[in-house]
N, CA, C and O atoms as a GROMACS GRO file, in nm:
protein
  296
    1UNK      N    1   0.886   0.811   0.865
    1UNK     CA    2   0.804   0.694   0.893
    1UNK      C    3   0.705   0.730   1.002
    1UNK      O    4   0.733   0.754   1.119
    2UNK      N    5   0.593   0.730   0.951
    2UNK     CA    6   0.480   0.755   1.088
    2UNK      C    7   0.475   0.616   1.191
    2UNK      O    8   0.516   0.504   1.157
    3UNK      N    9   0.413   0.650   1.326
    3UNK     CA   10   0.426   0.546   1.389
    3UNK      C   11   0.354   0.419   1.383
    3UNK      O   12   0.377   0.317   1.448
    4UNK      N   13   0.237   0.446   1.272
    4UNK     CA   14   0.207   0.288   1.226
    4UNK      C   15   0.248   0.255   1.090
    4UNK      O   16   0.172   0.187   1.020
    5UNK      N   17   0.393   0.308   1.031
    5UNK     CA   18   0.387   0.250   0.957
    5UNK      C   19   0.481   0.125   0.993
    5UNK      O   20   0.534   0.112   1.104
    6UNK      N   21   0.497   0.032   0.884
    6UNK     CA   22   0.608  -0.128   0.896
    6UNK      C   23   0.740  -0.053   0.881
    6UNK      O   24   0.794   0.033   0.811
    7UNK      N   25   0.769  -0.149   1.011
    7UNK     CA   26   0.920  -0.108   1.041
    7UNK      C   27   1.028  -0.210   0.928
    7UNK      O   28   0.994  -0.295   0.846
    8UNK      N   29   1.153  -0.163   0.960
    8UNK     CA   30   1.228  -0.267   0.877
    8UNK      C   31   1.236  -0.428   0.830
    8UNK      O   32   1.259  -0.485   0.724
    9UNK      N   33   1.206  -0.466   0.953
    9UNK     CA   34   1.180  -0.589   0.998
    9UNK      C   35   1.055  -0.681   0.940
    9UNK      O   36   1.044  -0.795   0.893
   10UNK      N   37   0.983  -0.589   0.964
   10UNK     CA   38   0.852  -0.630   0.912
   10UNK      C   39   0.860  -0.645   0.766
   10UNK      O   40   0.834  -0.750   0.707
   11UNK      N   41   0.900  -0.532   0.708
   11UNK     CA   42   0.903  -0.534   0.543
   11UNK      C   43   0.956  -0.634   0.511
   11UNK      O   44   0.916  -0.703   0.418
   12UNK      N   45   1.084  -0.670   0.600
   12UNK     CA   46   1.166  -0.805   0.524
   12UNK      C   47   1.124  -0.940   0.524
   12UNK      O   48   1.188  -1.033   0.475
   13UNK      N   49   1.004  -0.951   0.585
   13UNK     CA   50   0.930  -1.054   0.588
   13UNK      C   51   0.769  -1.058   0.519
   13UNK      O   52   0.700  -1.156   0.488
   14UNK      N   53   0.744  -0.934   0.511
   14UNK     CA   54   0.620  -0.913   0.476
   14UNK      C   55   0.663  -0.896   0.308
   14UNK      O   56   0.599  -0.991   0.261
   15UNK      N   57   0.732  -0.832   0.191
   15UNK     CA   58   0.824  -0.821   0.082
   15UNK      C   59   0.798  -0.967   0.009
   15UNK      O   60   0.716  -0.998  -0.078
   16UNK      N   61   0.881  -1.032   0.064
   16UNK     CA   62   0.868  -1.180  -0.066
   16UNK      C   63   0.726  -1.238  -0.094
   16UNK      O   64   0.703  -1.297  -0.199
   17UNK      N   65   0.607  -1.216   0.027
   17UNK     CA   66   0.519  -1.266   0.025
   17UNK      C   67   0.432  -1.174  -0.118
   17UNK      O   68   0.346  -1.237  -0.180
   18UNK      N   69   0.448  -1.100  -0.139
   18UNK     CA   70   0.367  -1.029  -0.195
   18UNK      C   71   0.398  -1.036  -0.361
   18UNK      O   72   0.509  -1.029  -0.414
   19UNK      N   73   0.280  -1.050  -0.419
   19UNK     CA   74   0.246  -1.097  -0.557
   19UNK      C   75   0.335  -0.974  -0.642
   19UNK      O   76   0.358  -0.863  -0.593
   20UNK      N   77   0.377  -1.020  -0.779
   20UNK     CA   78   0.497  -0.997  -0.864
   20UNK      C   79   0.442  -0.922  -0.974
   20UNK      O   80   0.413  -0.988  -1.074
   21UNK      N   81   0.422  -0.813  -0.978
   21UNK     CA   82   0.369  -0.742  -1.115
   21UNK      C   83   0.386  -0.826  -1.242
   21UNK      O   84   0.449  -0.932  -1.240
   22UNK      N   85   0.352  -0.796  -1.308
   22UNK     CA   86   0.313  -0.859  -1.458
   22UNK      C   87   0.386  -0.768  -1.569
   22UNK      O   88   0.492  -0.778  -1.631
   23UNK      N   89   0.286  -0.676  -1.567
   23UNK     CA   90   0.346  -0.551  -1.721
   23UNK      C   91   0.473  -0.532  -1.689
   23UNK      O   92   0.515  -0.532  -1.573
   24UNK      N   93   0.561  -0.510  -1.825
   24UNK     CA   94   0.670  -0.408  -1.823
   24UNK      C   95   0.637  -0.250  -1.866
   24UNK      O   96   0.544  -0.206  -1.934
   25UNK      N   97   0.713  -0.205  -1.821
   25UNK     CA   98   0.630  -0.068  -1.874
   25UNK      C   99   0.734   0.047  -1.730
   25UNK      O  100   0.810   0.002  -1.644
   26UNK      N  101   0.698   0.192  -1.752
   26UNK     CA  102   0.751   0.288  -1.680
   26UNK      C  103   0.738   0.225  -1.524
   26UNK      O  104   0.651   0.143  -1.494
   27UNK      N  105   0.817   0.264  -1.452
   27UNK     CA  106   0.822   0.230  -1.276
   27UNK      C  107   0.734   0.324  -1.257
   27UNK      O  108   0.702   0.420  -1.328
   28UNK      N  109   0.677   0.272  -1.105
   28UNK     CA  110   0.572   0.282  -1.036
   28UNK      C  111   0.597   0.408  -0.972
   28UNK      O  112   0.705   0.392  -0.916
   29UNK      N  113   0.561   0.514  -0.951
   29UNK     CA  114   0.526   0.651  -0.882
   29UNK      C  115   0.572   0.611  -0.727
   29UNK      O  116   0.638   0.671  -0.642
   30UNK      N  117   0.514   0.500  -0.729
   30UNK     CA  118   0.488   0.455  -0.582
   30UNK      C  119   0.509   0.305  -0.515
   30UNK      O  120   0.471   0.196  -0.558
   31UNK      N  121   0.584   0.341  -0.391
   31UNK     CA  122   0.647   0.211  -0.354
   31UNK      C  123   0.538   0.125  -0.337
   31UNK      O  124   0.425   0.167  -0.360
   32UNK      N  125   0.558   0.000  -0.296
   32UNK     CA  126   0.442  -0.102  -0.307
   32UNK      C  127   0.426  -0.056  -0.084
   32UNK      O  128   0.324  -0.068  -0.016
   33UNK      N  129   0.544  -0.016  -0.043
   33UNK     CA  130   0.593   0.013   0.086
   33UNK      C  131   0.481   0.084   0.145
   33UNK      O  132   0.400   0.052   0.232
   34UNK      N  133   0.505   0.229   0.048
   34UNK     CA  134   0.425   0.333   0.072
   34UNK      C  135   0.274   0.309   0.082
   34UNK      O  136   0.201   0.364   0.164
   35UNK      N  137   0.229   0.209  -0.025
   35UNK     CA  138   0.081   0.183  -0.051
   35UNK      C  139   0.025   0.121   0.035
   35UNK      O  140  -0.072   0.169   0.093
   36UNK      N  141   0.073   0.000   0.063
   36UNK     CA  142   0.057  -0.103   0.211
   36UNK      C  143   0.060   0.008   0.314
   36UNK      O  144  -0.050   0.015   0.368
   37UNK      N  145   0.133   0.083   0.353
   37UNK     CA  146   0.128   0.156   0.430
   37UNK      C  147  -0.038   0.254   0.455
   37UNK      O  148  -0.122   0.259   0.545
   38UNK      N  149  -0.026   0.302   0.356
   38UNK     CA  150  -0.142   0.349   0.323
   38UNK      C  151  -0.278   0.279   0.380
   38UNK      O  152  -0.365   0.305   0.463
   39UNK      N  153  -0.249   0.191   0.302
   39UNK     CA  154  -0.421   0.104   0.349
   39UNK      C  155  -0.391   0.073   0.472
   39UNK      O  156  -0.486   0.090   0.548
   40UNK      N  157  -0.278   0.028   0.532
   40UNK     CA  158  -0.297   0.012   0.688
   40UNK      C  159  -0.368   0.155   0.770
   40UNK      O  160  -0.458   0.162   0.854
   41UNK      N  161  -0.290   0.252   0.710
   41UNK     CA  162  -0.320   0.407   0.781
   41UNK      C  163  -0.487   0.382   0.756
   41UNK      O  164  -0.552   0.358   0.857
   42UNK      N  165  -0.533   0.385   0.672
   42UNK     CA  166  -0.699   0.403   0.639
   42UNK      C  167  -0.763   0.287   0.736
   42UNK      O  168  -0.859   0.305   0.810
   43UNK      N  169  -0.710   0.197   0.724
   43UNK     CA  170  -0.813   0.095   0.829
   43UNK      C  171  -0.770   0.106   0.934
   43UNK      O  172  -0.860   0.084   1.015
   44UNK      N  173  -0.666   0.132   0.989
   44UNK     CA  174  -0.633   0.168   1.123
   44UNK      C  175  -0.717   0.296   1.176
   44UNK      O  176  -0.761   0.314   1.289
   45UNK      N  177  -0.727   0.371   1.072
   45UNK     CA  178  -0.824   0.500   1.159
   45UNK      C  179  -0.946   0.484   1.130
   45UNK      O  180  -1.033   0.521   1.208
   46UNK      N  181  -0.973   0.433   1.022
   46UNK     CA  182  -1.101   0.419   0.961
   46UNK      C  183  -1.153   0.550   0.882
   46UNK      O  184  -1.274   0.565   0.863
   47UNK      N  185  -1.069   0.635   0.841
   47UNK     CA  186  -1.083   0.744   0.794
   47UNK      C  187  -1.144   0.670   0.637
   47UNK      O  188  -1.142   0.553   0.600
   48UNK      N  189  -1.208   0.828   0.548
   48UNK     CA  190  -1.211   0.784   0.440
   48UNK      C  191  -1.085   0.782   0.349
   48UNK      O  192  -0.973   0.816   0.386
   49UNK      N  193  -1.124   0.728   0.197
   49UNK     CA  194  -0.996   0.692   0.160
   49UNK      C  195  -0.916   0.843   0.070
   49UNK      O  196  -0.807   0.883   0.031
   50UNK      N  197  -1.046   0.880   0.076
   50UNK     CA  198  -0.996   1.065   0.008
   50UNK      C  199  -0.900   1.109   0.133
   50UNK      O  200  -0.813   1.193   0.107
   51UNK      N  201  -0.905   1.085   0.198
   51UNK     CA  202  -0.826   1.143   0.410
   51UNK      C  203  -0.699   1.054   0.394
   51UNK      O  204  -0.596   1.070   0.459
   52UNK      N  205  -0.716   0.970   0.311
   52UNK     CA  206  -0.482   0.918   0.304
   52UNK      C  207  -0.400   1.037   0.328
   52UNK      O  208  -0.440   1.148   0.294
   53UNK      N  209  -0.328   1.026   0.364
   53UNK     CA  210  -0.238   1.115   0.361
   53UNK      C  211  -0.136   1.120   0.203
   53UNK      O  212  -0.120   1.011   0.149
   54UNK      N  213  -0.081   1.222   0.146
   54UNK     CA  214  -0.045   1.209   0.081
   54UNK      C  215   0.114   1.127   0.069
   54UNK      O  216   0.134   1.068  -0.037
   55UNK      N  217   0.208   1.125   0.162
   55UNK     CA  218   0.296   1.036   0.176
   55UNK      C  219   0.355   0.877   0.177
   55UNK      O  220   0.459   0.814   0.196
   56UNK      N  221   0.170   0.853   0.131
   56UNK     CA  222   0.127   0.720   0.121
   56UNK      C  223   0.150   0.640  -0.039
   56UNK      O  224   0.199   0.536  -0.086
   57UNK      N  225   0.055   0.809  -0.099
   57UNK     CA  226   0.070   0.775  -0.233
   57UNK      C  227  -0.080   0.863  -0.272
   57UNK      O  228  -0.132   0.919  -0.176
   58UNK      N  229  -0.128   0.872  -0.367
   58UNK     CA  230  -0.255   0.912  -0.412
   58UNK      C  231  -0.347   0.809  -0.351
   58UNK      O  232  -0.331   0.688  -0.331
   59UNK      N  233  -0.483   0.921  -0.319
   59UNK     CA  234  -0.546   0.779  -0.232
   59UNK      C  235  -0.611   0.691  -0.330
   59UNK      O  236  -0.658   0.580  -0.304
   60UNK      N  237  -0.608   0.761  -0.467
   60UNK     CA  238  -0.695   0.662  -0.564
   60UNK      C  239  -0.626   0.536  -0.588
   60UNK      O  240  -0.678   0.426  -0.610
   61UNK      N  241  -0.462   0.575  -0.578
   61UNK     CA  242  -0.415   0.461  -0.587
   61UNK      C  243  -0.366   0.389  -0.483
   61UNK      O  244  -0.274   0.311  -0.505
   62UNK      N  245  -0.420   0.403  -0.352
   62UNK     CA  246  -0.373   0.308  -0.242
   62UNK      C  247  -0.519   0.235  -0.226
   62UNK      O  248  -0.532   0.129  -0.166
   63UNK      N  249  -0.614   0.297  -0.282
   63UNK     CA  250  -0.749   0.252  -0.273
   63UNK      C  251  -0.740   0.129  -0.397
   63UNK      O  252  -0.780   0.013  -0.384
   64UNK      N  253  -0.674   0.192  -0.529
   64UNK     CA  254  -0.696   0.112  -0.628
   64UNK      C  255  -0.582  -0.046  -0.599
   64UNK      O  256  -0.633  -0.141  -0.658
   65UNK      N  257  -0.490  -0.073  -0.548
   65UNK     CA  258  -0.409  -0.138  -0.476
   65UNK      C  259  -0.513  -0.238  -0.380
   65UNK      O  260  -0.499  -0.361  -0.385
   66UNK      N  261  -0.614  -0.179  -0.296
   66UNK     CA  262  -0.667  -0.253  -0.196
   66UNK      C  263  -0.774  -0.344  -0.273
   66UNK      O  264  -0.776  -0.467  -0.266
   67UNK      N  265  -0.876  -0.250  -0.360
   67UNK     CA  266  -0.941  -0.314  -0.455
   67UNK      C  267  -0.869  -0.432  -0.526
   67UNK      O  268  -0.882  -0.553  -0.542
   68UNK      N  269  -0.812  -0.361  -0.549
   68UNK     CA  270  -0.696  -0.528  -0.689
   68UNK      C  271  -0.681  -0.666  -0.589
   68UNK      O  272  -0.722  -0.780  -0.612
   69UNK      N  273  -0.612  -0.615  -0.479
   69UNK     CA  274  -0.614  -0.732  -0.410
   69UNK      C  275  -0.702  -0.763  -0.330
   69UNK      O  276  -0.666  -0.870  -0.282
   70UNK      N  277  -0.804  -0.731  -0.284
   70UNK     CA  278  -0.940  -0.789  -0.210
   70UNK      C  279  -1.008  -0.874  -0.281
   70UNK      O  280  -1.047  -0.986  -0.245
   71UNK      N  281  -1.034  -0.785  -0.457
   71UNK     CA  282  -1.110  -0.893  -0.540
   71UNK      C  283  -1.045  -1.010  -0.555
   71UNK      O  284  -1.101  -1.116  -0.526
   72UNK      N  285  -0.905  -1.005  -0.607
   72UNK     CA  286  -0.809  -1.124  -0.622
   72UNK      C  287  -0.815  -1.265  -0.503
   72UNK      O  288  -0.805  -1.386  -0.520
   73UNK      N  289  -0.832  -1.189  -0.395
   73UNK     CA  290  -0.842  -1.293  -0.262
   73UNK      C  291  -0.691  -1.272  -0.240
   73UNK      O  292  -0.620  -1.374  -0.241
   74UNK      N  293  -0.636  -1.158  -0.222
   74UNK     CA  294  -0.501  -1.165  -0.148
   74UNK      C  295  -0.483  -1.091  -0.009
   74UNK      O  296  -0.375  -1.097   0.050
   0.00000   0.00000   0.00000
């Protein structure tokens, strides 16, 4: 766990709030944990989104995650 990512605590409150996939289909590569994480790491440094770290997840898809929900209004 890097030091900005959400601690335990946080997840257990931050978790229910968050919108419920739809498709059935193969599981996700990637935690929803990891991804949130992610976009925090990128706006916290302000790095670009190619500069995620990989422990986050692919940045296309912590980018594609931020997109989905910005347009959505979440």
């Amino acid at each position: 766990m890097g030091r900005g990512d959400l601690t335990a605590a946080q997840w257990a409150v931050l978790e229910p709030l968050l919108p419920v996939g739809k498709k059935p289909g193969r599981p996700p590569k990637w935690t929803k944990r990891q991804l949130i994480d992610g976009i925090r790491w990128r706006t916290r440094t302000g790095a670009p989104w190619r500069d995620v770290p990989v422990r986050y997840g692919e940045w296309e898809t912590v980018y594609g995650l931020f997109r989905r929900w910005q347009r959505g209004g979440i």
